[in-house]
C-alpha positions as CSV (number, residue, x, y, z in Angstrom):
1,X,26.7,2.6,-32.8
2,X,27.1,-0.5,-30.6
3,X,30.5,-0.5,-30.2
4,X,30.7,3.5,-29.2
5,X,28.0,2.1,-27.2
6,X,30.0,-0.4,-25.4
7,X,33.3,2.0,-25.3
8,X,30.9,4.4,-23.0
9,X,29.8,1.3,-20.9
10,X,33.3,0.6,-20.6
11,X,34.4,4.3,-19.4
12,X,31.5,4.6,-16.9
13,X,32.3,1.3,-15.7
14,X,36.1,2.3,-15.1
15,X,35.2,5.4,-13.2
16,X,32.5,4.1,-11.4
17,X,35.4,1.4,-10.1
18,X,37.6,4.3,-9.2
19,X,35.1,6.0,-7.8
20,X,33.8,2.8,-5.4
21,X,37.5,2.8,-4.6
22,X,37.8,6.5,-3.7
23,X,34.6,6.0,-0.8
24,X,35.6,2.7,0.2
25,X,39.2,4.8,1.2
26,X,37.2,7.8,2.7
27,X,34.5,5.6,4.3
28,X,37.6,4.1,5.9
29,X,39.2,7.5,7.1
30,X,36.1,8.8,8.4
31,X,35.2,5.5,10.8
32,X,37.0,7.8,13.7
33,X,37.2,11.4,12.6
34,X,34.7,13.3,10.1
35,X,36.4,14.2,6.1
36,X,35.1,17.5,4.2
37,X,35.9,18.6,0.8
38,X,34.1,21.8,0.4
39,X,34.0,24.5,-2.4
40,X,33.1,28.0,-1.9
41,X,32.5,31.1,-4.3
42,X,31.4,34.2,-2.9
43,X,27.9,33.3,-2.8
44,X,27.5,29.8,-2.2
45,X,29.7,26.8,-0.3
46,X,29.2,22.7,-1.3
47,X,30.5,20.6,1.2
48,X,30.5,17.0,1.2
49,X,31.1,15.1,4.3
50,X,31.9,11.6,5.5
51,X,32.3,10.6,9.0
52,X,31.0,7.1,10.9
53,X,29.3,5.3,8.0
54,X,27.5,8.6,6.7
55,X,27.9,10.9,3.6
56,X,26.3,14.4,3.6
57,X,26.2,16.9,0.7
58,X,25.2,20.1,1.9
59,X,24.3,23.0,0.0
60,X,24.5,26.8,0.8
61,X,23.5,29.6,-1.2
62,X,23.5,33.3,-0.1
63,X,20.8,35.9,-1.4
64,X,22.4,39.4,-0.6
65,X,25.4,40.0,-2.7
66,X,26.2,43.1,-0.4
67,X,27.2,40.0,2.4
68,X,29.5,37.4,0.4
69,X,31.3,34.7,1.7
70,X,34.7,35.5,3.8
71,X,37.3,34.8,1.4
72,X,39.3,32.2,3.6
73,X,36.1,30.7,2.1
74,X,36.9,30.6,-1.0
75,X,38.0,27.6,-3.4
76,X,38.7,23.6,-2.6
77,X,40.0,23.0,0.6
78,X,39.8,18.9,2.2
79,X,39.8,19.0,6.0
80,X,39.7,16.6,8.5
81,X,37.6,17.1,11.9
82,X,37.4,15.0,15.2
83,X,33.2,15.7,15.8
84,X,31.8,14.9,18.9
85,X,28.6,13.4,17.2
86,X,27.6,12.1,14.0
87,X,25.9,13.2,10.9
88,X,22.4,12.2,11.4
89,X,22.5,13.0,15.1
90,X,23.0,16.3,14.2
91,X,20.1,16.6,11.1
92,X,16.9,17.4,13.7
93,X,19.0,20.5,15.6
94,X,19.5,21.9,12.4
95,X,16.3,21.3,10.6
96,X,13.9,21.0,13.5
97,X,10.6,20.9,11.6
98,X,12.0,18.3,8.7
99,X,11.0,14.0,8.7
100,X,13.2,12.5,10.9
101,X,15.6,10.5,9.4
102,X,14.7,7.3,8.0
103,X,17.0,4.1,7.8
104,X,20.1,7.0,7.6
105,X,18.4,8.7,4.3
106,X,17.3,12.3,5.3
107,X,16.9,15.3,3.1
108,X,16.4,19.2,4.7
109,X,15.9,22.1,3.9
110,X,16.2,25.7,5.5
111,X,15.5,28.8,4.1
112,X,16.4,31.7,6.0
113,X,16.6,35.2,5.3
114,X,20.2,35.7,3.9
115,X,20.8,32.4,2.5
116,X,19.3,29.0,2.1
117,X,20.5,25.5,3.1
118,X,20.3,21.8,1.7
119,X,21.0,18.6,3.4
120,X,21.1,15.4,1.7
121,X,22.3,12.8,4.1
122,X,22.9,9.0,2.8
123,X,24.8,6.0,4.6
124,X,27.6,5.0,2.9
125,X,27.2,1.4,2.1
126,X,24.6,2.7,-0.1
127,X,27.1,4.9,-1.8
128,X,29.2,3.0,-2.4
129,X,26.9,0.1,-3.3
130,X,26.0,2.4,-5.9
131,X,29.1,3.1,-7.0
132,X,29.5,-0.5,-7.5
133,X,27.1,-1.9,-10.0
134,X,28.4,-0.5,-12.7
135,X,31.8,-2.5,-12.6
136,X,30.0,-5.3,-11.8
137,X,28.1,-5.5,-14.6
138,X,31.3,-4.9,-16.7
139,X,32.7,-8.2,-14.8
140,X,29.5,-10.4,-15.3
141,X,29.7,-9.4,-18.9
142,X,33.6,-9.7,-19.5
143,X,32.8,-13.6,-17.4
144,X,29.9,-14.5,-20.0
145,X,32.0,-13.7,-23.4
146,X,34.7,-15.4,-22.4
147,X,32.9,-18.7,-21.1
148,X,31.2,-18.3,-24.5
149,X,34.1,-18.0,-26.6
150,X,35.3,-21.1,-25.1
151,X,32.5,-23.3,-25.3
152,X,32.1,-22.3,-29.4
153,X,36.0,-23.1,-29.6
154,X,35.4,-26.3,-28.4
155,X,32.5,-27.3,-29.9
156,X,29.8,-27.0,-27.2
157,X,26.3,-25.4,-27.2
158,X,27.2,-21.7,-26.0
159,X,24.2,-22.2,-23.7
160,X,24.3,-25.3,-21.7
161,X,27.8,-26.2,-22.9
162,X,26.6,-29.6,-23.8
163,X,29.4,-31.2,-26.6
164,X,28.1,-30.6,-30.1
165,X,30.6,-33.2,-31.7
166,X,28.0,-35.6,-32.4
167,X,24.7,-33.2,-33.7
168,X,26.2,-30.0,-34.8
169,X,22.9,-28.4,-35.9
170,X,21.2,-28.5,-32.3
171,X,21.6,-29.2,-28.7
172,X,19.9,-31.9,-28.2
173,X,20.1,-30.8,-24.4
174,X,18.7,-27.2,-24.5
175,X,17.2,-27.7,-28.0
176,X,19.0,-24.3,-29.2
177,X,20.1,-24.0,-33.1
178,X,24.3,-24.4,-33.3
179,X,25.5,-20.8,-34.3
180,X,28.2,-22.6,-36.6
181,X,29.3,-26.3,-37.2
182,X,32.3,-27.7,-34.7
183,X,35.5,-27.8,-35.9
184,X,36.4,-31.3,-37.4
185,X,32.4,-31.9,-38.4
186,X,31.9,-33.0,-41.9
């Protein structure tokens, strides 16, 4: 159980890193112009837009199947746009009776009478941030078992890494029990 345990931590850790990668790239194509990867099916669309600093997801869903989406609509599609104002300028035209946005975090939402809307709108250093603790956990981990393995090699407490040499059953710095003898002890 531990060790599929680990394997997992080990996967999530490797995509979360590829992923911080991936919006560290886009955060740095979007610090001029705006990025959008959108998805569309006949009746809803998911976009997901970086430009200056900001990430929005945005949801749309139609009600009336009689009125789909256009079909030049439909499927991925990545664009790249030249706005003349940012994200979270643009969040209180669109949803005029929502919170104002607060520290770049907003979340809207517009129901209308053929289709509903979602906003989520996030800076990305958060994102990212986010995207990042995950691999650094891995590396403070990966740090600690190998300082460890090389104090117990040499004979040191695997705490304090005081030398064990001369009182191999406890540190008589930390006062922790010796996992095993040192080599060369009698």
């Amino acid at each position: 159980m531990r060790r599929a345990a680990l394997t997992f931590f080990h996967l999530a850790a490797g995509v979360s890193l590829l992923l911080c990668v991936a919006a560290i790239g886009v955060w740095w194509r979007a610090r001029s112009a705006q990025v959008r990867v959108f998805q569309g099916t006949p009746l809803s669309m998911h976009f997901l837009d970086v430009s200056r600093g900001e990430l929005r997801v945005t949801a749309s869903h139609r009600f009336n199947q009689l009125k789909p989406y256009p079909e030049n609509m439909l499927g991925w599609t990545c664009r790249i746009f030249y706005p003349d104002s940012d994200l979270l300028s643009d969040a209180p035209m669109y949803f005029p009776n929502a919170h104002p946005p607060v520290a770049g975090f907003f979340v809207g939402r517009l129901e209308r009478k053929n289709d509903n809307i979602t906003w989520i709108l996030l800076p990305t250093p958060f994102v990212v941030s986010l995207f990042a603790i995950l691999p650094l956990a891995a590396g403070v981990r990966h740090v600690r078992r190998r300082r460890r393995a090389r104090r117990l090699a040499a004979g040191c407490c695997i705490a304090c890494g005081y030398d064990l040499r001369a009182s191999p059953e406890r540190c008589p710095e930390c006062g922790r029990a010796a996992s095993q003898p040192a080599a060369g002890s009698a």
